[in-house]
C-alpha positions in Angstrom: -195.6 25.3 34.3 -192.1 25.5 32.4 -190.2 22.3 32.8 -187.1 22.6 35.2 -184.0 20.9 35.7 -181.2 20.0 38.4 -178.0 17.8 38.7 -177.9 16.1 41.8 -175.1 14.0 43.1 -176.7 11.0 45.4 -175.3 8.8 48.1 -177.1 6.0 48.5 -177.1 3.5 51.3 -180.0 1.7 49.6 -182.6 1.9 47.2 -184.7 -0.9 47.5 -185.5 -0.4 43.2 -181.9 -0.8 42.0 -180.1 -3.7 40.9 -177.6 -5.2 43.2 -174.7 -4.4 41.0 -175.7 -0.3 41.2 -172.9 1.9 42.6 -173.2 3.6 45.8 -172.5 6.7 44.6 -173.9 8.4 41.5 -175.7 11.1 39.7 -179.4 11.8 39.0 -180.8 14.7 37.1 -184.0 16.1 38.9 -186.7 17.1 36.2 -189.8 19.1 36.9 -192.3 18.2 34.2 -195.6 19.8 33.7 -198.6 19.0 36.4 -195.2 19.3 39.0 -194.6 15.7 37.9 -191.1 15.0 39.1 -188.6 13.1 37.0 -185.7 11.4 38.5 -182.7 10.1 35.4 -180.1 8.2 37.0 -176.7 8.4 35.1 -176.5 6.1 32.3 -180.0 6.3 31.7 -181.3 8.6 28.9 -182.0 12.1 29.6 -184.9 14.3 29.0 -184.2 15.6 25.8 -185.2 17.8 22.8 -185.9 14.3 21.2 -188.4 13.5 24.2 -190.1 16.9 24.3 -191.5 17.2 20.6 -192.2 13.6 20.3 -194.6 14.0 23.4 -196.6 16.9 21.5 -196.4 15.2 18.4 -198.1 12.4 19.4 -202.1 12.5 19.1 -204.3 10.4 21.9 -207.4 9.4 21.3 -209.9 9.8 24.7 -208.9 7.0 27.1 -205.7 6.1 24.8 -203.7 2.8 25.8 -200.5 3.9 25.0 -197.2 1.5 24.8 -193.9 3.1 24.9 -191.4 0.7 23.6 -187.8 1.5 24.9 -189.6 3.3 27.8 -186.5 3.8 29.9 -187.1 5.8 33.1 -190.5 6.5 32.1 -190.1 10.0 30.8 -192.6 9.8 27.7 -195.2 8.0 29.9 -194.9 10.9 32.5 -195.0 13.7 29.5 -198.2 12.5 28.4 -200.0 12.0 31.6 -199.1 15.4 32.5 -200.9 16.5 29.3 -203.6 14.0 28.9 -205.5 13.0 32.1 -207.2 9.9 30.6 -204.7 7.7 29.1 -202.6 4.9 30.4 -199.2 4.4 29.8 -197.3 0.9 29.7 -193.6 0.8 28.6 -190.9 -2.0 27.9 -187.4 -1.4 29.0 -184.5 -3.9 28.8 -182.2 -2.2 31.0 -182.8 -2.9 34.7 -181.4 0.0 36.0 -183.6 2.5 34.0 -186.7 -0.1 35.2 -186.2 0.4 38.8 -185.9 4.6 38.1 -189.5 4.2 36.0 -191.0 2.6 39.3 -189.7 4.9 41.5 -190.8 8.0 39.0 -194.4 6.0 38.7 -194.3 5.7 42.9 -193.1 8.9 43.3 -195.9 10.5 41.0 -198.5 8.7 42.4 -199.4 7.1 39.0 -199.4 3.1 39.9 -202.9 3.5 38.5 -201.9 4.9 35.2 -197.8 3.8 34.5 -197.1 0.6 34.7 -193.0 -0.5 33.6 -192.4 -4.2 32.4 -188.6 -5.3 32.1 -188.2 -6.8 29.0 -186.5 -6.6 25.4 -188.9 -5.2 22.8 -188.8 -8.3 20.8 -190.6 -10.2 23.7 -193.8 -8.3 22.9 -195.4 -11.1 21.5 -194.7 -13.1 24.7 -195.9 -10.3 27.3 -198.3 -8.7 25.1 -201.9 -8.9 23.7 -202.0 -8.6 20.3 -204.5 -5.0 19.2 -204.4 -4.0 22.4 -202.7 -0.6 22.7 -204.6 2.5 20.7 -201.1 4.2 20.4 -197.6 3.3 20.1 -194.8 5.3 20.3 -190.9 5.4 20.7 -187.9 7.4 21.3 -184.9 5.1 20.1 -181.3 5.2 20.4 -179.8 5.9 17.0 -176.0 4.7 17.4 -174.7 1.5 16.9 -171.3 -0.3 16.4 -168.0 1.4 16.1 -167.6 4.2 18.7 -171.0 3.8 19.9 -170.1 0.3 21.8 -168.9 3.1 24.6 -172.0 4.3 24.7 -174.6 2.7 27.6 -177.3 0.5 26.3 -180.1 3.3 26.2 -178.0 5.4 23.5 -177.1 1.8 20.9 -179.1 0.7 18.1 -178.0 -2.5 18.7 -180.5 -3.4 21.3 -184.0 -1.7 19.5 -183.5 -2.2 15.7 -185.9 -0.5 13.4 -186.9 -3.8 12.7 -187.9 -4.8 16.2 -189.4 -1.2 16.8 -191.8 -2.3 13.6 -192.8 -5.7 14.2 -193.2 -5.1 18.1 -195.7 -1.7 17.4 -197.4 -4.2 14.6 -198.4 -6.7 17.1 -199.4 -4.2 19.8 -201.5 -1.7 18.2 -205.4 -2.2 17.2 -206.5 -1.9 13.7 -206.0 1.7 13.2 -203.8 2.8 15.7 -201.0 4.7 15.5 -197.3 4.6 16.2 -195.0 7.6 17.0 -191.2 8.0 16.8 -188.5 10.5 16.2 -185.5 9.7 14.6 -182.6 10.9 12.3 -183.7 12.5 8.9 -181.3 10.2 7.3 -183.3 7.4 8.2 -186.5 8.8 6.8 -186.7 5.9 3.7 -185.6 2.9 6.2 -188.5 3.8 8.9 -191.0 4.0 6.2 -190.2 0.8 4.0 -189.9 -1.2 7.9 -193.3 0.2 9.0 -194.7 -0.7 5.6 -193.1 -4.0 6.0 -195.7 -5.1 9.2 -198.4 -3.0 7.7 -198.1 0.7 9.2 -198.8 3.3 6.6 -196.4 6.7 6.7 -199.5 9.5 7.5 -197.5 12.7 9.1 -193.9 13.4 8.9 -192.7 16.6 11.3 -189.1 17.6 10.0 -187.7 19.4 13.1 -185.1 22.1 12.3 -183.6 24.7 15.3 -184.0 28.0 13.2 -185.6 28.8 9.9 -183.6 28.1 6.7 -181.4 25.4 9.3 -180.9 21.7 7.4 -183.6 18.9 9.5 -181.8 18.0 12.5 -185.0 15.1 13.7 -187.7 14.2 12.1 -191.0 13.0 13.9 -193.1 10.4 12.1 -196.6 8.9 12.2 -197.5 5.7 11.1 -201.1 4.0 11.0 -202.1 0.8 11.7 -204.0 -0.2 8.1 -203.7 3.4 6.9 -204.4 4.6 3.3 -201.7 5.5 1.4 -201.1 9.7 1.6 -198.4 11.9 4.1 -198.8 15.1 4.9 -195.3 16.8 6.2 -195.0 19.6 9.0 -192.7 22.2 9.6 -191.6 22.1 13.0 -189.2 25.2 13.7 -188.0 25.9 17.6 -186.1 29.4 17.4 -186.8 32.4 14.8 -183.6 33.6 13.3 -182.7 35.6 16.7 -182.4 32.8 18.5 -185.7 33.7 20.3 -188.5 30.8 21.1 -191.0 30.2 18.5 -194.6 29.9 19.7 -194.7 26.4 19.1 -191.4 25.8 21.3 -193.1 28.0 24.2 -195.9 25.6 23.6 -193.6 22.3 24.1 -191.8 23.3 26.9 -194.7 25.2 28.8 -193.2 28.7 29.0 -196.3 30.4 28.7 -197.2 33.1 26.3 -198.1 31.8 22.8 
């Protein structure tokens, strides 16, 4: 099933999940994922996204994966891959209270209390809320702004609060020996992510440079990094329209449209 989308404008005389200091009155974007999993995004919280979408079929789970999504938000990675992979078990980390209480309502929602779980907390407290070599996968869809203009931008879209650094260290302490952390990111960036993961022993092993139409400059990259991996990157070509403008396979593929 192709993934679907709708704006919806809420009034809200409660909702037992939100902070006290939500407004009565906003907007949520309505997301149909694959399996009929429904996604609710509250405003302010970050929205289902080209980002989100190859990052999810990037990543490769092992059978019976622990996953941990750092910077989970309203649990929209978690949901992508349980939709896709009926075996594994997603636990993220969110800082923001207001896209917690939407990840347990999307895990309550979806009936998936069994397989989502959603802690509140800053990345950086992994060590604290964590066993260390626990998780088989990592992975992490960050905000890439930070300073400057960006401090109008809500929490889920600043650097600020999830530094490379902290994305590192945190996917360091959570993943076994051997496991392996996911991310997309800016292709500016590429050096930074690499010489960090390297820094808390994660090896570079698979770099996908995203581009919209053949011949277009990298517009995200997707990278793979091993727990104790050997040194040796193999790089992917990940295009999403032919020069028409037309869906590639491989973007049929992502979003479910049927037909490659």
């Amino acid at each position: 099933m192709a993934c679907a989308h709708a704006q919806v404008n809420f009034l809200f005389s409660s909702w037992e999940a939100l902070p006290q200091s939500s407004s009565l009155l906003f907007s949520v974007s309505m997301e149909i994922l694959p399996n009929n999993y429904q996604l609710e995004i509250p405003d302010g919280c970050f929205p289902l996204s080209t980002d989100s979408m190859v990052l999810s079929h990037f990543v490769r789970l092992p059978k019976n994966a622990r996953v941990l999504d750092l910077g989970s938000g309203c649990g929209t990675l978690g949901l992508l891959l349980c939709s896709r992979d009926a075996g594994c078990a997603v636990t993220g980390i969110e800082r923001d209270e207001t896209a917690h209480a939407a990840a347990l309502a999307n895990i309550r929602r979806n009936r998936l209390e069994n397989r989502l779980e959603s802690l509140l907390a800053d990345i950086q407290e992994a060590p604290q809320r964590l066993t260390p070599g626990s998780f088989d996968v990592c992975l992490s869809n960050p905000p890439y702004f930070s300073g400057g203009p960006a401090a109008k931008l809500t929490a889920a879209r600043r650097e600020d609060f999830c530094p490379v650094s902290a994305l590192m260290k945190a996917a360091g302490w959570a993943l076994k020996y051997g496991g392996d952390f996911y991310l997309v990111h800016r292709p500016e960036r590429l050096g930074e992510l690499i010489a960090a993961g390297a820094a808390v022993g994660l090896e570079a092993k698979r770099l996908g440079l995203v581009r919209h139409r053949p011949g277009d400059p990298v517009s995200l990259i997707l990278l793979g990094l091993r727990k104790g991996g050997k040194p040796g990157l193999i790089w992917e070509e990940w295009i999403l329209r032919e020069a028409d403008g037309s869906p590639t396979p491989l973007y049929r593929e992502i979003y479910h449209l049927g037909g490659f």
